[in-house]
C-alpha positions in Angstrom: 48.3 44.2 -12.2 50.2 45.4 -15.7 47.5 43.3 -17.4 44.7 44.8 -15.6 43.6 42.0 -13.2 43.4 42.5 -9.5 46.3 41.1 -7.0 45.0 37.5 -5.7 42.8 37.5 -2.6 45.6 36.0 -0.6 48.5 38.7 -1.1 46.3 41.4 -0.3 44.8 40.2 2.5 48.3 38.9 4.1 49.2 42.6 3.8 46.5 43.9 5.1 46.4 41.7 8.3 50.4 42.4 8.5 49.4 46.2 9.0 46.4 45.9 11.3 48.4 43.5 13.9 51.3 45.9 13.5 49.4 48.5 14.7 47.2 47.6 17.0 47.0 50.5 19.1 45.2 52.5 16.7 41.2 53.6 16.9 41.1 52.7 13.3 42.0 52.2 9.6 41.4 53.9 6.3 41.7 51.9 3.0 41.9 53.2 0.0 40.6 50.6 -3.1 40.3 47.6 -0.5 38.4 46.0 0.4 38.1 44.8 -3.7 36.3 41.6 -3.8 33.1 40.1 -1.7 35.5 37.4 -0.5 38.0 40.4 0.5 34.9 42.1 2.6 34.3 38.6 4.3 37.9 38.0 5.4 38.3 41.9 6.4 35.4 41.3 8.4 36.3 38.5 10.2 40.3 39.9 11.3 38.4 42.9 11.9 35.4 40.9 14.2 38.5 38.9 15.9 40.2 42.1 17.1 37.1 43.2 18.5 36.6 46.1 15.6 34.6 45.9 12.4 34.1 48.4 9.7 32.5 51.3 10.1 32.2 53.0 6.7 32.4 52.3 3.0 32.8 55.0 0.5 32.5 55.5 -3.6 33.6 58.1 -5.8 31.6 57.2 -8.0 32.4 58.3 -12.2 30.9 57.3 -15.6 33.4 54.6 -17.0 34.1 57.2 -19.6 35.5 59.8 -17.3 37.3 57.0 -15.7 39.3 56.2 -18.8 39.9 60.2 -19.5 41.1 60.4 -16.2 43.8 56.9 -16.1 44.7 57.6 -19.9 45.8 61.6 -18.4 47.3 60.4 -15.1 49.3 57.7 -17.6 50.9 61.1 -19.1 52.2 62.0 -15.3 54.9 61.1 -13.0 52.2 59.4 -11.0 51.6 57.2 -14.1 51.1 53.7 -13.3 51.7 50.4 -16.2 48.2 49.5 -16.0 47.4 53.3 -17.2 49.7 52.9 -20.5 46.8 50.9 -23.0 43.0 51.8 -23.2 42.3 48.3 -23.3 43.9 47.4 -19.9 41.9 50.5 -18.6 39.2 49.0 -19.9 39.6 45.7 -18.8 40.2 46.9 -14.9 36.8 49.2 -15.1 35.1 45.8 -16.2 37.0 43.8 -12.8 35.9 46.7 -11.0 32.6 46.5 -12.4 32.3 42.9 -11.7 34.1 42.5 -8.5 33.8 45.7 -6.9 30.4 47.0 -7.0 29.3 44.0 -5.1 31.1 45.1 -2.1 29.4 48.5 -2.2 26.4 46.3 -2.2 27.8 44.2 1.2 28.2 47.1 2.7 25.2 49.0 1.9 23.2 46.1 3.0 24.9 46.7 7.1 24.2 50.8 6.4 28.2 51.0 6.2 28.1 52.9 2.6 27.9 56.0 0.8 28.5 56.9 -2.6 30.3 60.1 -3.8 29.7 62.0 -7.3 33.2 62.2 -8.2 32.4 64.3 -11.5 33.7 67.7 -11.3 36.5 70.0 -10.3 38.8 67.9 -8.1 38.3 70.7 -4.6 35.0 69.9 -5.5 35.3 65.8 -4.9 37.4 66.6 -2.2 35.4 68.5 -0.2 32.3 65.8 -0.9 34.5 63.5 0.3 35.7 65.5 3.6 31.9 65.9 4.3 31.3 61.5 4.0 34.1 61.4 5.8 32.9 63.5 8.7 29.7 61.7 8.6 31.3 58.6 9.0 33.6 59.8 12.1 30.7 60.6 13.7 29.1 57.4 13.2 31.5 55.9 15.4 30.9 58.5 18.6 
């Protein structure tokens, strides 16, 4: 991750199944920057499919990769600061994985009518309340 590459397909999706059959009695998940890869998507879909569930919603903030970097290079000034966020070419580097691993994922899901993208430029209670408003959407998608 300090380098700018993703954590390995297996290690994220061992966690991931750790916390859904840990918490079974739940109506449902939200993940935040997962699933990452197609192969991530497949495997989600599949523990999800054998626990009788599935997903029901994918959503983007989507950002030019130049705000992107603005925005790591500042948080990398913060508390919240994160290795990764220390060099502009490591910031780089993960907006080209994300570009190359990601997007196909919005792609997987937009294909099932599971996915909507968010303009993520502006005044943050701005994103925020476009992302309440998906959000809702999505709830009542499951009803």
């Amino acid at each position: 991750m300090e380098g700018g590459e993703l954590v390995s397909d297996e290690i994220v999706i061992q966690l991931i199944e750790q916390e859904i059959t840990q918490h079974k009695n739940v109506r449902g998940f939200i993940f935040k920057g997962f699933p990452r890869t197609i192969v991530q998507a497949y495997i989600l879909d599949g523990l999800l499919r054998r626990l009788d569930s599935s997903v029901s919603y994918c959503i983007e903030l989507n950002t030019s990769m130049l705000e992107s970097i603005k925005r790591l290079s500042a948080r990398a000034k913060t508390p919240q600061a994160r290795a990764y966020d220390m060099n502009t070419d490591v910031i780089i580097h993960r907006l080209e994985e994300y570009e190359e691993k990601t997007l196909p994922v919005a792609d997987f899901y937009n294909k099932q009518k599971k996915f909507a993208s968010i303009d993520a430029l502006g005044v943050e209670e701005d994103i925020f309340n476009r992302l309440c408003i998906k959000v809702e959407e999505g709830m009542r998608i499951l009803r």
